[in-house]
C-alpha positions in Angstrom: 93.2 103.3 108.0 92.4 106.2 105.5 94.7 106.7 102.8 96.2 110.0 101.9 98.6 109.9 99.2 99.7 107.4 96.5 102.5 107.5 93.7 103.7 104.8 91.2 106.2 102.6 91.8 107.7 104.0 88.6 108.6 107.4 89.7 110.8 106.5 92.9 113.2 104.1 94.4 112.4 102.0 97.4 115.8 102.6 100.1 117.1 99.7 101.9 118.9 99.2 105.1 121.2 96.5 105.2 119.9 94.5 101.8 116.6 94.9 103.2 113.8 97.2 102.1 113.3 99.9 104.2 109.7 99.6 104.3 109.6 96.3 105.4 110.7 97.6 108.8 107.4 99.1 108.9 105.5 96.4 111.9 108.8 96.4 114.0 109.3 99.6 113.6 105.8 100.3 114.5 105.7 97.9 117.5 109.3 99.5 119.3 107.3 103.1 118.9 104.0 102.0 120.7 106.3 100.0 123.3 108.6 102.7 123.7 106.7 105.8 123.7 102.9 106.4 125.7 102.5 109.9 123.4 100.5 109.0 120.1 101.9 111.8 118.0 105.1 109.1 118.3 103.1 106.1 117.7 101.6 107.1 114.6 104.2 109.1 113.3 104.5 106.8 110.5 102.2 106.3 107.5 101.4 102.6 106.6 102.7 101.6 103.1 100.2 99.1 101.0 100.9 98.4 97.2 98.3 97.7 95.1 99.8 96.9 91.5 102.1 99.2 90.6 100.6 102.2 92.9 101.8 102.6 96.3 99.3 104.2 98.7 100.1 105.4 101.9 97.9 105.7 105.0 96.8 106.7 108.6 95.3 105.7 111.2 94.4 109.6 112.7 91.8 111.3 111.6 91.7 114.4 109.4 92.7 115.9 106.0 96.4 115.3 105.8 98.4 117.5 103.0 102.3 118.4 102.6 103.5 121.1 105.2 104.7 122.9 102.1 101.1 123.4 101.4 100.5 125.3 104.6 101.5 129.1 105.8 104.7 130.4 106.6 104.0 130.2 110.7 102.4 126.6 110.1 105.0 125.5 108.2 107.6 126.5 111.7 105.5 124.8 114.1 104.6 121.9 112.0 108.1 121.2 111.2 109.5 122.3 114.9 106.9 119.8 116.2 108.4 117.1 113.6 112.2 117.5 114.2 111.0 117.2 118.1 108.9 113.9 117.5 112.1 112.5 115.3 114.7 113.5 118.0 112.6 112.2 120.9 112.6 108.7 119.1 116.5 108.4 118.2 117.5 109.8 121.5 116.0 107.4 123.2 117.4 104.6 121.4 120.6 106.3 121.5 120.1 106.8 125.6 119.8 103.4 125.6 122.4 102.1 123.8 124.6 103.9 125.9 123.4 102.5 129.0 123.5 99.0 127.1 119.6 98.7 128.0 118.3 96.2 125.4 120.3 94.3 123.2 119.6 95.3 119.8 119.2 99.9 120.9 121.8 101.0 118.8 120.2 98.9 116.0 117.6 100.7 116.0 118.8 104.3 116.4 120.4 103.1 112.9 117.1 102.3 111.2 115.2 105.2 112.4 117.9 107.6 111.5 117.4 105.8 108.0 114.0 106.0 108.1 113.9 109.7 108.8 116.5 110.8 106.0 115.7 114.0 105.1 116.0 113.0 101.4 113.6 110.6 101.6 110.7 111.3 103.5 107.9 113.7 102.7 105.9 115.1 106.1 102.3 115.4 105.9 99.8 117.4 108.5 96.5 117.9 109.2 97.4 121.1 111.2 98.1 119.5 114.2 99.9 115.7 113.9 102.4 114.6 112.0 102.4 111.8 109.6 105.6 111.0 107.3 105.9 109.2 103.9 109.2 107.5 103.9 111.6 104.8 102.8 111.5 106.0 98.9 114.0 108.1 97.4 111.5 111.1 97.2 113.9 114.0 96.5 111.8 116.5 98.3 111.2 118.7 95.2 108.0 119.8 96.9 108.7 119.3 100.9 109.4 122.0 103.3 112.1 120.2 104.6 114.8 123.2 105.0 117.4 120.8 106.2 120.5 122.9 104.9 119.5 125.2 107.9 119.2 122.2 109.8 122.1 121.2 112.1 123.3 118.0 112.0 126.1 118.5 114.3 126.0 116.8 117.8 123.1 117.2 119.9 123.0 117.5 123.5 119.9 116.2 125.0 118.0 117.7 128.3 115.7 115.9 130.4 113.2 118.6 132.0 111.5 117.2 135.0 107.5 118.5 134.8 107.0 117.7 138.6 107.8 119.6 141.5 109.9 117.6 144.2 108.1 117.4 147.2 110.7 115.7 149.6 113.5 113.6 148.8 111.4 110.7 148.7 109.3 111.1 145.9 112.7 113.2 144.1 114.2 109.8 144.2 111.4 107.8 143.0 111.7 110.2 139.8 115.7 110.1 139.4 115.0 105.9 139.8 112.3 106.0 137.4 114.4 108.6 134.9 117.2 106.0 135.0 115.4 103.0 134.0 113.9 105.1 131.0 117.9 106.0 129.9 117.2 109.9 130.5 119.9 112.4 132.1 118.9 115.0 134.7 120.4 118.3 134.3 119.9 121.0 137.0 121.7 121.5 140.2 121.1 119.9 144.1 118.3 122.4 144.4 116.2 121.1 141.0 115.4 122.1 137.6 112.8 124.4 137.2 109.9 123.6 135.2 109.9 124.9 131.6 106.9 126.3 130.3 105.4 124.7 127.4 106.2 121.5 127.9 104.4 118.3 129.3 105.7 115.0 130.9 108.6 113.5 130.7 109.3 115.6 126.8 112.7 115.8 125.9 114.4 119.2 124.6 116.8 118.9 121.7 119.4 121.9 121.5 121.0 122.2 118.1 124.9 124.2 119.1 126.0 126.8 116.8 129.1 126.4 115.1 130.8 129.7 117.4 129.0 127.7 120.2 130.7 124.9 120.1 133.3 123.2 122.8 135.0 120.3 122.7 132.5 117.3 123.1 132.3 115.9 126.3 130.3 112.6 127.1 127.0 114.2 129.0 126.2 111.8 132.3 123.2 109.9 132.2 122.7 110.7 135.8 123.3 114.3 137.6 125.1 114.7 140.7 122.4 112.9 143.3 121.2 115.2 145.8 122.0 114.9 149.1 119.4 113.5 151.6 117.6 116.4 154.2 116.4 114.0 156.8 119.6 114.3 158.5 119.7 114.6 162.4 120.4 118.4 164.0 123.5 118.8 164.8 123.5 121.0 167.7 125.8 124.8 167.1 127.4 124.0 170.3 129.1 120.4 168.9 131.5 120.3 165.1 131.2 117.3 164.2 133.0 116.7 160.3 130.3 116.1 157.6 129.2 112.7 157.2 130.4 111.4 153.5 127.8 111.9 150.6 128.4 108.6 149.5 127.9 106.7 153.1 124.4 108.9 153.7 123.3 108.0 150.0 123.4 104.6 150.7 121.7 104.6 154.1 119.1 106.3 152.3 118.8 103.5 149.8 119.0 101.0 152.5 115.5 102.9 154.3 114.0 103.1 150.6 114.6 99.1 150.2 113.1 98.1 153.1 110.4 100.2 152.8 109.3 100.0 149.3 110.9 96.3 148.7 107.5 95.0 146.8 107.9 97.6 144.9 111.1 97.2 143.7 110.0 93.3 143.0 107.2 94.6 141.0 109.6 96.7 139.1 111.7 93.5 138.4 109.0 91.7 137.1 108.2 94.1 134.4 111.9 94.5 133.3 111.7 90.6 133.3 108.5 90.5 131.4 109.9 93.3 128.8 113.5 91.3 128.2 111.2 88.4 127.4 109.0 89.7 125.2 112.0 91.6 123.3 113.5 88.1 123.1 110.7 86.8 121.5 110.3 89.8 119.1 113.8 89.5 117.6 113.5 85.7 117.6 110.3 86.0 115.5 111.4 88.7 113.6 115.3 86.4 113.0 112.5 83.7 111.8 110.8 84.6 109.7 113.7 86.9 107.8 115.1 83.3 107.6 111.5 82.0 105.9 111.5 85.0 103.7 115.4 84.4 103.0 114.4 81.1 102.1 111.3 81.8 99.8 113.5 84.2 97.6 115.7 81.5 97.1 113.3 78.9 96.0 111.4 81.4 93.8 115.1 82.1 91.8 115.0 78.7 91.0 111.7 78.5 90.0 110.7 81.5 87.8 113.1 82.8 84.9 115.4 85.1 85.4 113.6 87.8 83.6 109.7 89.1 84.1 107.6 89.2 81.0 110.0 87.6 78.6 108.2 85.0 76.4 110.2 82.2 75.1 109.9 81.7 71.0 107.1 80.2 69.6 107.4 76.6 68.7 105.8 75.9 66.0 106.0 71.6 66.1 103.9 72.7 69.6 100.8 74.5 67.5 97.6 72.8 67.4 93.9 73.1 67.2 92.3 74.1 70.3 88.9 73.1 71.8 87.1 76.0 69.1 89.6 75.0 66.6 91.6 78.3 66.4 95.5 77.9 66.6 97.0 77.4 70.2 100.9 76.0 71.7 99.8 72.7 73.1 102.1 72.3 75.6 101.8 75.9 78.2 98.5 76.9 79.7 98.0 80.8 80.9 97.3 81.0 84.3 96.4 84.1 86.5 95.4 84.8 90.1 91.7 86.7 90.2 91.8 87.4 93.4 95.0 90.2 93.7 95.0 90.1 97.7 97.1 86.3 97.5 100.0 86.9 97.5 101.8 85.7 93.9 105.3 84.3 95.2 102.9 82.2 97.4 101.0 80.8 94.7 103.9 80.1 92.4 105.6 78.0 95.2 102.7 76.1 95.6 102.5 75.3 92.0 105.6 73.8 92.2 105.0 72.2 95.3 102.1 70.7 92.8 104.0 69.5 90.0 107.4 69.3 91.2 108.6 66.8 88.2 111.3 68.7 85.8 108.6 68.2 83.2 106.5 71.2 84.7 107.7 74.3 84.6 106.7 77.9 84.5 108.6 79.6 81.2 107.3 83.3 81.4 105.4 85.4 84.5 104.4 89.2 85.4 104.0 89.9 89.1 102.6 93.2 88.2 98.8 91.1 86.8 99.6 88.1 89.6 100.1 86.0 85.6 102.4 82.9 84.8 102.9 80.3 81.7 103.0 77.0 82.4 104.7 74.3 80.4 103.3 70.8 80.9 103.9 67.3 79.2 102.1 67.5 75.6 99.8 64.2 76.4 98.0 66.4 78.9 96.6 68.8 77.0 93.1 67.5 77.5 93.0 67.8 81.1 96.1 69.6 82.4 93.6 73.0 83.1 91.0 70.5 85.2 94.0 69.0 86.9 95.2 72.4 88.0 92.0 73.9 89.5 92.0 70.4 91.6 95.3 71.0 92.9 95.0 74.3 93.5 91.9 74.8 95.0 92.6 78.0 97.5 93.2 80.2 94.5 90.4 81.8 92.3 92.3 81.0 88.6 91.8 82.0 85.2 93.4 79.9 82.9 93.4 79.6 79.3 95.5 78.1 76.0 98.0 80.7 74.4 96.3 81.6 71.8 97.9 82.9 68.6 96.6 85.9 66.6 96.9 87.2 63.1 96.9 90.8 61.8 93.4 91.1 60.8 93.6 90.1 56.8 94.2 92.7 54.3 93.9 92.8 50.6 96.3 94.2 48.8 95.2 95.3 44.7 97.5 97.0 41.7 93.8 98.0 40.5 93.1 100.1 43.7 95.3 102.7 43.3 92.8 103.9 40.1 90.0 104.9 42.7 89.9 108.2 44.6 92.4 107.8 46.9 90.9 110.1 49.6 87.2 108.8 49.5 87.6 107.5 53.1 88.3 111.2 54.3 85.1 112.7 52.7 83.1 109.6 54.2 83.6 110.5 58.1 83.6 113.8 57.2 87.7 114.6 58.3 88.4 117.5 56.2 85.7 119.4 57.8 86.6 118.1 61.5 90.2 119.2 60.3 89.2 123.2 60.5 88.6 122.3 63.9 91.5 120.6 65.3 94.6 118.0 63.6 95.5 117.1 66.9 97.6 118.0 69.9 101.0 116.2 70.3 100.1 115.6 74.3 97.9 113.3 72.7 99.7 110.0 72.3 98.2 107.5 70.0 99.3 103.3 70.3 99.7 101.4 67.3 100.3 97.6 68.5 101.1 95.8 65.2 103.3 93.5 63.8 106.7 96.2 62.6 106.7 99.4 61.4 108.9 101.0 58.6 109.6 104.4 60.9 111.5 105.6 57.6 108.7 106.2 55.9 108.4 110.2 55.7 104.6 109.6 56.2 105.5 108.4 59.9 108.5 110.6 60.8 105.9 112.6 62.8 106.0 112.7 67.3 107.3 109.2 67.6 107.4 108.8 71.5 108.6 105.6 73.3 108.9 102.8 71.2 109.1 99.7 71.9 109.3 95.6 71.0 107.8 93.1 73.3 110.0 90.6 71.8 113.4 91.9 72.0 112.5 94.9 74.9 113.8 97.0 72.9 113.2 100.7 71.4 113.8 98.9 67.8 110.5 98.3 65.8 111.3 98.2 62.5 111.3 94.0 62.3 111.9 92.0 59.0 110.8 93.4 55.8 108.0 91.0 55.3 106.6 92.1 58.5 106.5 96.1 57.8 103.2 96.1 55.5 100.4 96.0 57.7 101.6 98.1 60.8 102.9 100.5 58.3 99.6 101.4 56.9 97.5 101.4 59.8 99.5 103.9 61.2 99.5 106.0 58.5 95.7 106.3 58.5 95.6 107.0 62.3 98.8 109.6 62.5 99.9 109.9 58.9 101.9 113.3 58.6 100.5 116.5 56.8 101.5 119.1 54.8 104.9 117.5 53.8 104.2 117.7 49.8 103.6 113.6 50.1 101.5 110.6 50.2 98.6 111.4 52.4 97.3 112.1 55.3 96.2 110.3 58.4 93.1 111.4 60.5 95.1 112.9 63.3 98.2 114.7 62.6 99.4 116.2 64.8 98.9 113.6 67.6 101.7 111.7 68.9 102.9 108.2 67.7 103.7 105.0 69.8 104.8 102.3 67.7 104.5 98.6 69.5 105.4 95.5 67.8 104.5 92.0 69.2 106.1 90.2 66.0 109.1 88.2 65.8 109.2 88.2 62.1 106.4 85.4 61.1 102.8 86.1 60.8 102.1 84.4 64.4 101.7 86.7 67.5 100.8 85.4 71.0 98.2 86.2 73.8 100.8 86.9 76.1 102.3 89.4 74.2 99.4 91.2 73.0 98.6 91.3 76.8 102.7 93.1 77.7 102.0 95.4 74.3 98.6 96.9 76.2 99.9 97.0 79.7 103.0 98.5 78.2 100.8 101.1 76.0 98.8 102.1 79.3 101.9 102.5 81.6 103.4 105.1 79.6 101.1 107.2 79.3 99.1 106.3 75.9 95.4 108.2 75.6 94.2 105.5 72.6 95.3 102.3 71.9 94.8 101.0 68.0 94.4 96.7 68.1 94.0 96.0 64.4 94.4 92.1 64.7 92.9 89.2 66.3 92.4 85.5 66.7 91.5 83.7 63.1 88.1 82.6 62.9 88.1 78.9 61.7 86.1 77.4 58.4 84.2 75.9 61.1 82.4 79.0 62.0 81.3 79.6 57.8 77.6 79.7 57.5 76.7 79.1 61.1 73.5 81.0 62.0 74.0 84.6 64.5 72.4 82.3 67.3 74.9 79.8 67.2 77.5 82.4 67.2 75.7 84.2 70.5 75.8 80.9 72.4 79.6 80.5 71.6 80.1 83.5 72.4 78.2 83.1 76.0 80.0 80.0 76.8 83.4 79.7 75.5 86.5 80.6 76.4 85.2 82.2 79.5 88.9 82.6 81.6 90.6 84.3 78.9 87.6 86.5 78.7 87.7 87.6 82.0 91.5 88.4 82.0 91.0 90.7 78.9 87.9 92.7 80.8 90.4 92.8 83.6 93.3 94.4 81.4 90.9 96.9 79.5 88.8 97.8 83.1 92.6 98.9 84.3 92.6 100.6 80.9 89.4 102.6 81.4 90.2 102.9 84.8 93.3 105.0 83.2 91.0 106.5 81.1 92.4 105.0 77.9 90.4 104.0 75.0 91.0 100.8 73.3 89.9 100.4 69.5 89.8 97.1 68.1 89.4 95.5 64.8 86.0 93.8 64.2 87.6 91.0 62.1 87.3 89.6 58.5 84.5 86.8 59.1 86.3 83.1 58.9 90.6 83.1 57.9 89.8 80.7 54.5 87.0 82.6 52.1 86.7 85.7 54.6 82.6 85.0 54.9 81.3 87.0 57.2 80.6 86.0 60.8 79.1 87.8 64.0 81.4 89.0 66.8 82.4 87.5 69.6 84.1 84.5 68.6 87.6 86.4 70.0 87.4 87.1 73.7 89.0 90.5 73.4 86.2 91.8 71.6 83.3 90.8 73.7 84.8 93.4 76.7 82.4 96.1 77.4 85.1 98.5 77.7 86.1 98.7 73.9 85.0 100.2 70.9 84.8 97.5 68.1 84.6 98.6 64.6 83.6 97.1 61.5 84.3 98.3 57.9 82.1 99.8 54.8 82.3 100.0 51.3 82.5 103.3 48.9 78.6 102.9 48.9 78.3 103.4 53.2 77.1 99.3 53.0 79.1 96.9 54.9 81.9 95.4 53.6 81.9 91.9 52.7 83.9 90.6 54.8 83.4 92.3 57.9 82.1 90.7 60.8 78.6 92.4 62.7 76.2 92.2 65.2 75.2 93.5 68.7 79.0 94.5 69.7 79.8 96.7 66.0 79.8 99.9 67.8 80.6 102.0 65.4 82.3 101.5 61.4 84.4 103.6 59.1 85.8 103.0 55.6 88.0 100.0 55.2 87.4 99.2 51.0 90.1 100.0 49.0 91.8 102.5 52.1 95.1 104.4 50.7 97.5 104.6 53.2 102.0 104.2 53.8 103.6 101.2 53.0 107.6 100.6 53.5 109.4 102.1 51.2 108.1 105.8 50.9 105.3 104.3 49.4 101.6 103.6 49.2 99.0 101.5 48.4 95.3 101.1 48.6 94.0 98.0 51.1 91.1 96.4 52.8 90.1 95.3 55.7 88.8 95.9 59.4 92.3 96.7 59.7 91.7 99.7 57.9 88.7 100.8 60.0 89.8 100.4 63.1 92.8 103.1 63.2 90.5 105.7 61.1 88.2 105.7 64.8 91.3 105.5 66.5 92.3 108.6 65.1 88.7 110.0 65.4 89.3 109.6 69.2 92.5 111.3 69.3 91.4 114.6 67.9 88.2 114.4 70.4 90.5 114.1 73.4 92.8 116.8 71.8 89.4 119.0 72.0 88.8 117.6 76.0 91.7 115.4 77.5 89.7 114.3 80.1 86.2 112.6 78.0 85.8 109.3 79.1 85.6 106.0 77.3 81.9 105.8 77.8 81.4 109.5 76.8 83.5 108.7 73.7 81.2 105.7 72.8 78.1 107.5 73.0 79.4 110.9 71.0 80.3 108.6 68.4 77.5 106.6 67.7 75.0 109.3 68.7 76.7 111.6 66.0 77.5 108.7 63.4 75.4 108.3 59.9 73.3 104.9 59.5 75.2 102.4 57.5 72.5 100.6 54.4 73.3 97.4 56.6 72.3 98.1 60.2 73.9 94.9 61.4 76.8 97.3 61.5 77.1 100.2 64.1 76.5 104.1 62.5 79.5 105.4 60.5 81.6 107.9 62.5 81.2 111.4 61.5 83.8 113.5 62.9 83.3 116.9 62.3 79.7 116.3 64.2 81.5 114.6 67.1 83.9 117.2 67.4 81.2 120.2 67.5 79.6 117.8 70.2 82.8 117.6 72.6 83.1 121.1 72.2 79.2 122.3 73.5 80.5 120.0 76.8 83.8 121.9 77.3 
């Protein structure tokens, strides 16, 4: 099958037909045409649906470059949607023909879905100059079809049968008429025959559309034409009268002569209608079956799963505990997520339950969009609830990992900072030069996923696009007071508004701003909802993503040499690992760019540590940054080593806090939007760079850092001048 097409699930509706989607139909629908019809232009009529995520793909089995018949001439467009309406009335006549002659029990049924299925409002037709191959069973709206269906009668149609063949003698005209009456077709024509009409081949049916000052009153059209009268018939001699012999009498002596002679065939003919009624049985028996299973499955998953997708239940805090690396963790759920996207996830979450069907397991928050449920298990399990469930579940590839709870990465917050220059972070990356060249395009929509954000502040009132709350699904992001500070200033450093007569200014101006908070008020922040904030972030339409927090390092970690920190980071925590290079390769994939904080070494003195002790950050598809000082050394507390891509000032950074105010803090935190920002104005520049393009123009333009455990300090005026020599 070779696909053709593809949209997201997001932009249309799937149609239904009697509480079932439409699509579904797609295997019956596809069996009645290849059992109904020999002509493969009818067989194949119908492109082959197949999700993957949140994309729907459609595909064909004929070969050839398939586009919209809008996309073709004026005289292609005609014939290509002549040859269509042809193909569709062919189909629903039949069914219709059949119905009528009450040949096959469930006709009419099906004239009913395929009229659905070809609603001209939700269909798009696709060519390859020759076949047809229609989209269907979304609302589409045809804003783009050549579908002139307001031309289009929909009055009654009359349908003519056109016989190809010659009749030769009565015998073989009979053998047709027999043979046009067990396919449910009607003969029009006189007792001398239809002519043959040119153009067409077989057994195809013409489809006349009647004018309005064309048309009669409706009359039921036979199935069957008048039957010729038989011309073996005896001489009568001119010399005798003799009165006519009756039509009807002669007809059947003629069918008595055909009986006898052709009797096996007749049997033969029995057979096969025998053979089909069967087989029909056992189609609408299968199909009755396994709606019933499916019926049944729906059911049981309503009782299983919550009512809602990708709503997390609060944090319990008598649940929090240290985990295996001694970072924070709920001990009573486990994450667990399917790797291998082709099982199907309704399966696998029955057959979880099927597991542990005690009321003491159950699954308190899933996503059917990354095949991803939380489990919630007896507490005195902790230890070996993970083992037990790759035991038990053995057919599916897991990943499963603790929920893990993460911190904004630490800031440090100083009445004595405001003395210092309050702009030396701009003249460090070189922004007010990369400034002459661009401040950013509002198409450009920069992600800030933080704990709240004080959208007051005249500093942010700049592009705000979609905002949103994991927690409450809401558009409301301003949270609790306590929880404003930190999301407040890194946003202003990314996308703080200029030229207002106030405050300062972030690095990217005139880019959009998409505000995403994942805090319920306390400090704590979840995994899960980190994971809904980036998915969430990518799905609507985001070009950079800003992750200034991550999981605390423990006082375990203080003084422990880089090697120890490599193997930790090469053997720990390996499942929630993979998820995360799973969410950020559907991220570059998307071709958006993730910055992350690089962390403040361990959560009790801040000593710095080497990366890779949080999962997120070991993904090759990020760009982690660590912080300097006013002297272009690394800071203190930030944490270094082989995955510090790049670093940018984050020592006494002046940027919004609530309140129409600011202040001067520290951090990674502070680091990690300044790049984000960087990145914007580059893809304001070229829309289309990619992550790894990004990576390298950064660090092959940045100026060495005095500590070169750090990556190069972005420069963006230099990256800017590069992006530009590529356009």
């Amino acid at each position: 099958m070779k696909p053709f097409y593809s949209f997201k699930t997001a932009d249309f509706t799937p149609t239904s037909y009697k509480s079932k989607y439409l699509s579904e139909y797609y295997n019956q629908a596809r069996s009645m045409l290849r059992l109904h019809f020999a002509d493969e232009a009818i067989q194949n009529i119908l492109a082959e649906e197949n999700r993957i995520g949140n994309i729907v793909q459609w595909q064909t089995s004929i070969a050839g470059d398939f586009k919209r018949i809008s996309e073709f001439d004026d005289d292609a467009k005609t014939f290509l949607f002549d040859k269509f309406c042809l193909l569709r009335d062919q189909i629903i006549g039949h069914f219709e023909s059949k119905s009528k002659l009450k040949v096959g029990g469930n006709a009419k049924e099906w004239m009913l879905i395929f009229e659905e299925i070809f609603n001209p409002t939700n269909i798009i037709i696709f060519s390859n100059g020759n076949d047809i191959a229609v989209v269907w069973g979304w609302s589409l709206l045809n804003n783009e079809n050549y579908l002139p269906f307001l031309n289009y009668s929909k009055k009654e149609k009359s349908q003519n049968v056109i016989q190809d063949n010659s009749v030769a003698d009565t015998n073989s005209q009979n053998e047709d008429l027999e043979n046009n009456i067990y396919a449910g077709k009607g003969l029009e024509g006189d007792e001398s025959g239809d002519e043959k009409t040119p153009g067409l081949e077989g057994n195809e049916t013409i489809i006349l559309n009647i004018d309005e000052d064309e048309k009669q009153l409706e009359k039921e059209i036979p199935l069957i034409s008048e039957v010729p009268k038989p011309t073996l018939v005896k001489p009568i001699p001119e010399e005798e009268k003799k009165p006519q012999a009756n039509w009807f009498f002669v007809f059947l002596n003629w069918l008595e002569w055909l009986f006898r002679k052709f009797w096996w065939l007749f049997l033969i003919l029995l057979l096969i209608l025998l053979l089909f009624l069967f087989k029909k049985c056992g189609d609408f028996n299968d199909s009755a079956a396994k709606d019933a299973a499916e019926q049944q499955k729906k059911e049981e998953l309503i009782k299983i799963l919550p009512k809602e997708p990708r709503k997390r239940p609060a944090i319990d805090t008598t649940k929090i505990i240290k985990g295996e690396d001694s970072s924070e963790i709920i001990g009573n759920v486990v994450n667990i997520a399917l790797k291998d996207k082709l099982q199907k996830f309704e399966d696998f979450v029955l057959d979880l339950k099927k597991a542990y069907p005690s009321s003491g397991y159950k699954i308190v928050y899933y996503d059917n969009e990354t095949s991803r449920v939380q489990f919630q298990f007896p507490d005195s399990l902790q230890a070996t609830i993970k083992q037990d469930i790759r035991n038990k579940m053995k057919k599916y590839p897991l990943l499963i990992w603790d929920e893990q709870l993460f911190r904004s990465s630490r800031t440090f917050n100083d009445p004595m900072l405001g003395n210092k220059i309050q702009s030396w972070h701009l003249d460090a990356i070189g922004a007010k030069l990369a400034w002459d060249i661009t401040t950013g395009k509002k198409e450009v929509i920069v992600a800030i996923i933080d704990d709240g954000f004080d959208l007051n502040h005249k500093d942010l009132q700049n592009n705000i696009v979609k905002p949103y709350n994991v927690i409450t699904k809401s558009s409301n992001v301003f949270g609790r007071a306590n929880t404003l500070v930190h999301g407040t200033h890194v946003s202003g450093l990314a996308i703080g508004k200029a030229d207002n007569n106030f405050g300062i200014v972030g690095i990217a101006p005139g880019c959009s701003f998409m505000p995403i908070q994942i805090s319920d008020g306390g400090e704590l922040m979840s995994s899960t909802d980190v994971i809904d904030a980036v998915l969430y972030a990518i799905k609507n339409g985001a070009d950079v993503i800003n992750m200034s927090l991550g999981m605390p390092i423990p006082p375990f970690f203080k003084g422990r040499p880089d090697s120890f920190m490599e193997n930790w980071a090469r053997t720990k925590n390996k499942d929630v690992e993979a998820f995360w290079a799973e969410v950020f390769a559907f991220a570059d994939k998307e071709n958006v760019t993730i910055v992350l904080a690089a962390g403040n070494g361990t959560e009790d003195e801040h000593i710095a540590v080497m990366i890779g002790f949080d999962p997120m950050n070991r993904s090759k598809s990020v760009i982690n940054v660590s912080a300097i000082d006013q002297n272009n050394g690394m800071a203190s507390f930030s944490n270094y080593g082989k995955l510090s891509h790049v670093s940018a000032p984050g020592v006494n950074v002046y940027s919004s806090v609530p309140g129409n105010k600011f202040e001067a803090m520290a951090g990674t935190s502070m680091a990690a939007p300044i790049v984000t920002g960087a990145i914007a104005l580059l893809k304001s520049i070229k829309p289309d760079l990619k992550n790894a393009q990004i990576k390298e123009i950064l660090i092959k333009t940045g100026k060495r850092s005095k500590d070169l455990r750090i990556g190069p300090i972005i420069q963006i005026n230099k990256a800017l001048e590069e992006v530009k020599r590529l356009k």
